[in-house]
Backbone as numpy.savetxt, mean C-alpha at the origin, in Angstrom:
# Nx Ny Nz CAx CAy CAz Cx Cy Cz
5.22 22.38 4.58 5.87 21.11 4.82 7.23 21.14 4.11
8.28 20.57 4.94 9.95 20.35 4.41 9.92 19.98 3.38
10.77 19.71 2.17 11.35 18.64 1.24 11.72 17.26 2.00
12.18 17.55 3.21 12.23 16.25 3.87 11.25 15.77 4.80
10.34 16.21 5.03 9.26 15.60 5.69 8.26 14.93 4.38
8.26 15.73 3.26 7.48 15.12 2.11 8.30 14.64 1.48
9.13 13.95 1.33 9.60 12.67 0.95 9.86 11.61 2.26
9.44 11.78 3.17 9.15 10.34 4.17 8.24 10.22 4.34
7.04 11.16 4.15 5.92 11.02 4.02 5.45 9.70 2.64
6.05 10.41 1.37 5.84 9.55 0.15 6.45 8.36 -0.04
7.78 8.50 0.27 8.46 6.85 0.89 7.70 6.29 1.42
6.80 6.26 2.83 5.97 5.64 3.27 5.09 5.33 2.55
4.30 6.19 1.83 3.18 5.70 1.42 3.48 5.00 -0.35
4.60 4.80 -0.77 4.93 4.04 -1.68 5.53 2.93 -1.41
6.17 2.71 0.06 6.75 1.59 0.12 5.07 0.54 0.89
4.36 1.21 1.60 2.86 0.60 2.21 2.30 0.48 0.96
2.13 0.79 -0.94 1.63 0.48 -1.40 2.06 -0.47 -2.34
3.22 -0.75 -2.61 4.37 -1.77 -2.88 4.05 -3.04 -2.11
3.86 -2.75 -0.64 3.51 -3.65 0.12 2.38 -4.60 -0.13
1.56 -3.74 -0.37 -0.13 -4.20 -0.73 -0.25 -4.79 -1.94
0.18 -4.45 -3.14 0.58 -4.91 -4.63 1.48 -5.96 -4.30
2.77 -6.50 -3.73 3.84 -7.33 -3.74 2.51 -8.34 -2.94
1.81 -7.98 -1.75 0.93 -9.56 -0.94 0.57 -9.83 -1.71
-0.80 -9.15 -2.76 -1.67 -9.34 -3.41 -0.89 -10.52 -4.91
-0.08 -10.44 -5.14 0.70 -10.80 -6.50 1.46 -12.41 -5.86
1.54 -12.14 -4.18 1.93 -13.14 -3.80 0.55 -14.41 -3.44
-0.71 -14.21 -3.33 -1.34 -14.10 -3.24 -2.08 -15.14 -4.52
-2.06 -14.51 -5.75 -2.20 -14.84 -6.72 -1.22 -16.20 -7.06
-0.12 -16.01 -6.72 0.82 -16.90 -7.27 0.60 -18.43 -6.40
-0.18 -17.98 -5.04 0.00 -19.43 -3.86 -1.70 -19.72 -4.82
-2.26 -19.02 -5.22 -3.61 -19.16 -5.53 -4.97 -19.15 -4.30
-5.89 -19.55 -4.48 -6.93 -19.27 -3.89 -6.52 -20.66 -2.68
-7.21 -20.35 -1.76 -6.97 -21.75 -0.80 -8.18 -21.48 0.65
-8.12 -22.39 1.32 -9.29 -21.60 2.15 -8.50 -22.67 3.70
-8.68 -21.72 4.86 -8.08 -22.41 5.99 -8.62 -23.51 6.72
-8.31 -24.57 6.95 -8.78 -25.19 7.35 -7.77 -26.33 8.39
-7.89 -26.65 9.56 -7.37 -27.09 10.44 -5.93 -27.92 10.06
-6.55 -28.74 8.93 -6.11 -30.00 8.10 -4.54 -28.96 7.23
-4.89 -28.01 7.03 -4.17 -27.51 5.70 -3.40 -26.15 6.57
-3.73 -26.01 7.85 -3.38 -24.68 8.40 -1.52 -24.58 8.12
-1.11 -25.87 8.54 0.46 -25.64 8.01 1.25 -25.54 6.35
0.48 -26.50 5.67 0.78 -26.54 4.52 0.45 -25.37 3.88
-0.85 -24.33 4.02 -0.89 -23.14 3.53 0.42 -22.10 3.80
-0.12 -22.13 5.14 0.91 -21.36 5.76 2.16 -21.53 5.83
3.01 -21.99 5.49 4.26 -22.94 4.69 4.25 -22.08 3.35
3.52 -22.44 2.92 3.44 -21.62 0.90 3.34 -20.18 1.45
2.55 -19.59 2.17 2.78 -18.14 2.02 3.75 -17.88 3.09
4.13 -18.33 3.61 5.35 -17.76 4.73 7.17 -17.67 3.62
6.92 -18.95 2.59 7.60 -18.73 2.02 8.07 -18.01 0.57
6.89 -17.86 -0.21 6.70 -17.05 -0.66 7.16 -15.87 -1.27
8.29 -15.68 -2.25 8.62 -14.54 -2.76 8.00 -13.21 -2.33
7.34 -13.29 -3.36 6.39 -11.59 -3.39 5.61 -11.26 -1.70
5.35 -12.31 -1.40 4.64 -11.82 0.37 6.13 -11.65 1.25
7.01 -12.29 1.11 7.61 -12.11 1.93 8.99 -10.20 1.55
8.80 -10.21 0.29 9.27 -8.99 -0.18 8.17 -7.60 0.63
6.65 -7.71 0.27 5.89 -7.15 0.78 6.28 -6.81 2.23
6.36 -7.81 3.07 6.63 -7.88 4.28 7.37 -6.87 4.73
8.53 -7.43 4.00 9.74 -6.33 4.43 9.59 -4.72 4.01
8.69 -4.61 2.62 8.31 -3.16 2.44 7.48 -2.56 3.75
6.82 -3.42 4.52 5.96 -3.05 5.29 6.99 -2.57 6.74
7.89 -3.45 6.80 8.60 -2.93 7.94 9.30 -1.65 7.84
10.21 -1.52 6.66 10.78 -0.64 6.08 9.75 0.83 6.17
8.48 0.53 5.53 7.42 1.74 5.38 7.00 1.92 7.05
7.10 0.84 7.86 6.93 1.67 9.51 8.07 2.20 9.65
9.09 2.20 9.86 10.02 3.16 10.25 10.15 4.85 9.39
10.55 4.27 8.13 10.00 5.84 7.38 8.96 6.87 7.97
7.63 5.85 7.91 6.22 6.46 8.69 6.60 7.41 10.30
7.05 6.31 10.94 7.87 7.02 12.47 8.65 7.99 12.02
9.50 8.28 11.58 10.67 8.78 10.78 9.13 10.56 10.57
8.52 10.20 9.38 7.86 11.15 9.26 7.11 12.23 10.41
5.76 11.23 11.07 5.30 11.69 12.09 6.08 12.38 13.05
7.20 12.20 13.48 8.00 12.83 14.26 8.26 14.68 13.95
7.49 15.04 12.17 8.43 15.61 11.46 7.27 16.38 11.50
5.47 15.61 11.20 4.41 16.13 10.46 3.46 16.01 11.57
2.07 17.18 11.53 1.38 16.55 12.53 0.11 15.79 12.10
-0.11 14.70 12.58 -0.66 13.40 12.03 -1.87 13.88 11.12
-2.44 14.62 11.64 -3.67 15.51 11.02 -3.25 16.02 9.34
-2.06 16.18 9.31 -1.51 16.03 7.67 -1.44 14.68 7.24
-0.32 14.49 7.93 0.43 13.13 7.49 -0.79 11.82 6.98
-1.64 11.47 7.87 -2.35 10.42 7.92 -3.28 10.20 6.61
-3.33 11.52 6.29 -4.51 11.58 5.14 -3.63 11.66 3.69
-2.41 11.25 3.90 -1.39 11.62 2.99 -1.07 10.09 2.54
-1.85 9.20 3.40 -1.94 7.74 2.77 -3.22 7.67 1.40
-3.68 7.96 1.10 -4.72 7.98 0.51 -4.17 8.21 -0.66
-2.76 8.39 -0.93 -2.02 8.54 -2.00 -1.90 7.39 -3.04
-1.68 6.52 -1.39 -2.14 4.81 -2.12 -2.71 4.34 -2.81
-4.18 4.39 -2.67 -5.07 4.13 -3.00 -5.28 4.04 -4.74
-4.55 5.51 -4.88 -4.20 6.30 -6.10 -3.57 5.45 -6.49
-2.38 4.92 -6.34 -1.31 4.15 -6.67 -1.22 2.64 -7.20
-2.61 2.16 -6.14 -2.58 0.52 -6.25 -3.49 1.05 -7.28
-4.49 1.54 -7.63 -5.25 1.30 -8.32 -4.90 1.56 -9.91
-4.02 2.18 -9.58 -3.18 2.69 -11.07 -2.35 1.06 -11.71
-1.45 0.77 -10.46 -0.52 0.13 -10.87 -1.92 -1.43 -10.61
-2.46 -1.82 -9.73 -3.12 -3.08 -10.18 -4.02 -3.37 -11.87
-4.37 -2.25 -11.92 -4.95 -2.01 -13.52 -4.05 -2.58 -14.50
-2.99 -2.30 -14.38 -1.96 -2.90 -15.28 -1.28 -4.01 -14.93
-0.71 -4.01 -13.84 -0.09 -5.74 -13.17 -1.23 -6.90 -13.14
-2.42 -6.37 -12.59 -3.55 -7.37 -12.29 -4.60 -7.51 -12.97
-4.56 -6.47 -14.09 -5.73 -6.90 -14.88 -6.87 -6.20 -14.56
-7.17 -5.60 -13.13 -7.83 -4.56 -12.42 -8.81 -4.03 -13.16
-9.95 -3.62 -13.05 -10.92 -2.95 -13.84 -10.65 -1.66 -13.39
-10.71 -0.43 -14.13 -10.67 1.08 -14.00 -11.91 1.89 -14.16
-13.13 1.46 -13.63 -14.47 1.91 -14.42 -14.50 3.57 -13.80
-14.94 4.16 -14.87 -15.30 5.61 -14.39 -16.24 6.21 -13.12
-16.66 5.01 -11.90 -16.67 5.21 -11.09 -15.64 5.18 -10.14
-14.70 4.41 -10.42 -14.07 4.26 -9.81 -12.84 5.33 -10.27
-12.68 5.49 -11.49 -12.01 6.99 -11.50 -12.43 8.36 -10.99
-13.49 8.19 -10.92 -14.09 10.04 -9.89 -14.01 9.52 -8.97
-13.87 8.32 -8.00 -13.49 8.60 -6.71 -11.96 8.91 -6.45
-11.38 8.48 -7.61 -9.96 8.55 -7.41 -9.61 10.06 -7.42
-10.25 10.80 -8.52 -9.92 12.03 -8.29 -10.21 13.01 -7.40
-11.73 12.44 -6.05 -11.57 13.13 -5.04 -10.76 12.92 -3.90
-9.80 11.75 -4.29 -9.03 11.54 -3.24 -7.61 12.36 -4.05
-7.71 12.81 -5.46 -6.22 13.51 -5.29 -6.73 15.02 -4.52
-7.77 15.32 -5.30 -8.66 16.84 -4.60 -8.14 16.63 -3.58
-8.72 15.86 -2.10 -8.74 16.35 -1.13 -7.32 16.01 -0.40
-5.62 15.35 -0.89 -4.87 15.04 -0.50 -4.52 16.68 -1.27
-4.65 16.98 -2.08 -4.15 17.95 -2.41 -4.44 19.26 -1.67
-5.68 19.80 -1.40 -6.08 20.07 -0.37 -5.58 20.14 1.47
-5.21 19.36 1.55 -5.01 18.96 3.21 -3.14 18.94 3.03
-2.46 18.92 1.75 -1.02 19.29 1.88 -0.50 20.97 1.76
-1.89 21.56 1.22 -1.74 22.66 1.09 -1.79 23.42 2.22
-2.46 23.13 3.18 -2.96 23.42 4.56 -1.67 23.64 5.65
């Protein structure tokens, strides 16, 4: 794989996990709420406007084009499993932004997802 196919690869999958961390934080900030006919605008009002969701948003658009950008480059059979990088990522960075629990189950799964990303880039 290029230097430039693996960095649009990782752009993608840092700007899709930016994405996921920025909703989630936006999320937190509108607080818990539950939908209901009565409230469908007034919710949706608070998260449409919304700092951190609407930053997310735009990481998300930004991370589809990169993603296109990549695939064009990689064949998906790499690329796709090269999200799982994420996973790695939110769970790192929610631990610390969110307070996140890190239990040592949940760290050996993390490390078979670097194993097998590591694995499948080597390929």
């Amino acid at each position: 794989m290029s230097a430039v196919s693996f960095t649009l690869i990782l752009t993608g999958v840092l700007l899709n996990a930016a994405a996921q961390l920025l909703l989630k934080a936006g999320t937190n900030a509108v607080g818990h709420f539950e939908f209901h006919v009565d409230n469908l605008i007034p919710v949706g009002m608070k998260l449409a406007f919304q700092p951190y969701i609407l930053t997310g948003m735009a990481c998300y658009a930004v991370s589809l084009v990169v993603w296109i950008m990549a695939l064009s480059r990689v064949p998906v059979s790499i690329a796709y499993p090269m999200l799982s990088i994420g996973y790695v990522i939110n769970a790192a960075v929610a631990h610390f932004w969110f307070g996140e629990a890190l239990v040592s189950q949940k760290m050996l799964g993390i490390g078979f997802i670097v194993v097998g990303v590591w694995l499948v880039a080597r390929s």
